[in-house]
N, C-alpha and C positions, 0 to 999 in steps of 0.2 A: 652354898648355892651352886658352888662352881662344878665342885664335885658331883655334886645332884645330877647336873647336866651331862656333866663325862659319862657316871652311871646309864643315864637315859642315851646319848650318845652310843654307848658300847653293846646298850640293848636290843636297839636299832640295826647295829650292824649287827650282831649274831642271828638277829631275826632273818635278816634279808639276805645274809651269808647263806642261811638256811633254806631260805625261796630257792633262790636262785640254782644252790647245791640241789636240791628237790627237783627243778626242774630241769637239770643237765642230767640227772640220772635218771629222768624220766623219759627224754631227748635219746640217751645211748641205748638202750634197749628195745625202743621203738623200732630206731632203724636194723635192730636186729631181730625184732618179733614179727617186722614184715615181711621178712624172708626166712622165719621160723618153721612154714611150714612143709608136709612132704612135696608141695610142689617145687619146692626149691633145693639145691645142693650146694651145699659150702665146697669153694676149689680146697682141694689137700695136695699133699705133698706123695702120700700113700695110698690116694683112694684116687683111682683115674677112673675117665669116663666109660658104661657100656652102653651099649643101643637101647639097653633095657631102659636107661635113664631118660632118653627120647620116647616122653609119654602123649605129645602131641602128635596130630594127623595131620599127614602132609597137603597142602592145599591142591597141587592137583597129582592123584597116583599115577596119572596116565605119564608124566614129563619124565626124564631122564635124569633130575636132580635127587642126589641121593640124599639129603641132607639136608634140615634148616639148625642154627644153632642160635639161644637167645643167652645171651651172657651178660649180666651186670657188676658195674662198680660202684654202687653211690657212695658218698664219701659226706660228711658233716664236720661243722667246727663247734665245739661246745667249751662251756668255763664253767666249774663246778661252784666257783660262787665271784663274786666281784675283783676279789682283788689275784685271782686265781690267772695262772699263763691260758691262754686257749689250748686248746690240744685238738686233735684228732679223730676222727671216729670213720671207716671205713672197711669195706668189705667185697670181697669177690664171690656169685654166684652166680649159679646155671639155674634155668628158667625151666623145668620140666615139662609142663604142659604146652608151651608156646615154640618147643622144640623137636621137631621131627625128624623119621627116619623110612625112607621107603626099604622095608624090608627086602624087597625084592630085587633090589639092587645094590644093596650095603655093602660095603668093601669093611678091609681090617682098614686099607690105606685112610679109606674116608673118617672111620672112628678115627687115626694119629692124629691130622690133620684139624677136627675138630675141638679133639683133644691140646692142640698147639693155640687156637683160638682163646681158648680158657685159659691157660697159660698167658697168653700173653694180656690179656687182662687181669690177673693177678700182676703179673710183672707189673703192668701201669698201678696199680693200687698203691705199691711197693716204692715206683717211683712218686709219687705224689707226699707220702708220707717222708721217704727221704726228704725231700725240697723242703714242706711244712719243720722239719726238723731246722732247717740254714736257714729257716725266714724268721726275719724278725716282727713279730703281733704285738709289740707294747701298745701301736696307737689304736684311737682310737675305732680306726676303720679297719679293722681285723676282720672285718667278715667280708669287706670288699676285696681284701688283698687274698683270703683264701679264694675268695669266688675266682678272680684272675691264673690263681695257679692252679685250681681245678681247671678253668676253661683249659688252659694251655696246653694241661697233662691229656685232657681229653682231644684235643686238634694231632697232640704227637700220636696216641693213641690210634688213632681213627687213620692215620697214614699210614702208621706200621701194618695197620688191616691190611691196607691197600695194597703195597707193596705184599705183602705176604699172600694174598689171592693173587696177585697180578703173577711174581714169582714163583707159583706152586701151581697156578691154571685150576685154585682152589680143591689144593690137594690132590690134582691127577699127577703132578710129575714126583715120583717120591722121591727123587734125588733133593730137591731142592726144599721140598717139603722136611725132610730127615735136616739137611743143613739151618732152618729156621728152627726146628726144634732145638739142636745143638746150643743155637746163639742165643738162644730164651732162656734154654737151660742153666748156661752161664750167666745170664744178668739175675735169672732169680736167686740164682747162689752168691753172686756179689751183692745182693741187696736183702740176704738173708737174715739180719740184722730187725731188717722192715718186715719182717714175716708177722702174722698173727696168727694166735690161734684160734678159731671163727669158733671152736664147741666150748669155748669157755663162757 
């Protein structure tokens, strides 16, 4: 009888093992079929941005702004079955359609500058997954403790913006612009560990 139980016991868990696994592999793909398509651009390492990628229309052509840029990081926690560590799931992309360029004013400066925005959104991606890496998820509020160090990445995030518009006059001073490149460029090579490869 005892055994019977184990049996039924063990069956259980391979079932549920299996739900579970099923539904985190259906969870990692999503958030990468959402951004699957040609409106989107996975950031590279080898493939930088052109104007031509600026598929959206500028909201007004008459203004003097050469540039809108829409950049995303979403970032997920999935466990491919119960008794499994949480892991990671995250990704950097440029937003084609919701992203404009007024041709008639476009600089090479304004593409860098742009270009460094994307960048430093990967870099955050990069930082997030380091941290996820030194946190500890045994309990069982794993999904509140990543929510907290997503928020966080996101606040550090959103300042470096600031600071990088405020410092650069968004992207007209290119001395300063060229030096935020430099410093990006170094954190994502120190964090190049944390790299992913988005075509796989």
């Amino acid at each position: 009888m005892r055994s019977r139980n184990n049996l039924i016991q063990i069956i259980i868990t391979v079932i549920l093992s299996f739900f579970f696994m099923q539904c985190a592999q259906e969870n990692v793909p999503g958030l990468y079929k959402a951004y699957r398509s040609d409106d989107y651009l996975y950031w590279s390492q080898s493939r930088k941005l052109t104007w031509k990628d600026f598929e959206g229309y500028p909201v007004n052509p008459e203004e003097k702004t050469i540039s809108d840029i829409h950049v995303y990081n979403p970032s997920m926690i999935v466990k491919d079955n119960l008794f499994s560590k949480p892991r990671i799931v995250s990704i950097c992309v440029f937003d084609k359609k919701h992203s404009w360029v007024n041709t008639n004013i476009a600089t090479k400066s304004a593409l860098l500058y742009d270009q460094l925005i994307f960048d430093v959104y990967e870099l955050y991606a990069r930082k997030l997954r380091e941290e996820f890496s030194k946190t500890d998820f045994s309990g069982d509020d794993y999904k509140a403790v990543f929510q907290k160090l997503a928020e966080q990445n996101n606040e550090a995030l959103i300042q470096t913006i600031k600071e990088i518009r405020k410092d650069t006059s968004l992207g007209q001073i290119k001395e300063a612009t060229n030096l935020w490149q430099y410093k990006i460029d170094e954190g994502l090579q120190s964090l190049e560990n944390y790299g992913v490869d988005y075509n796989k």
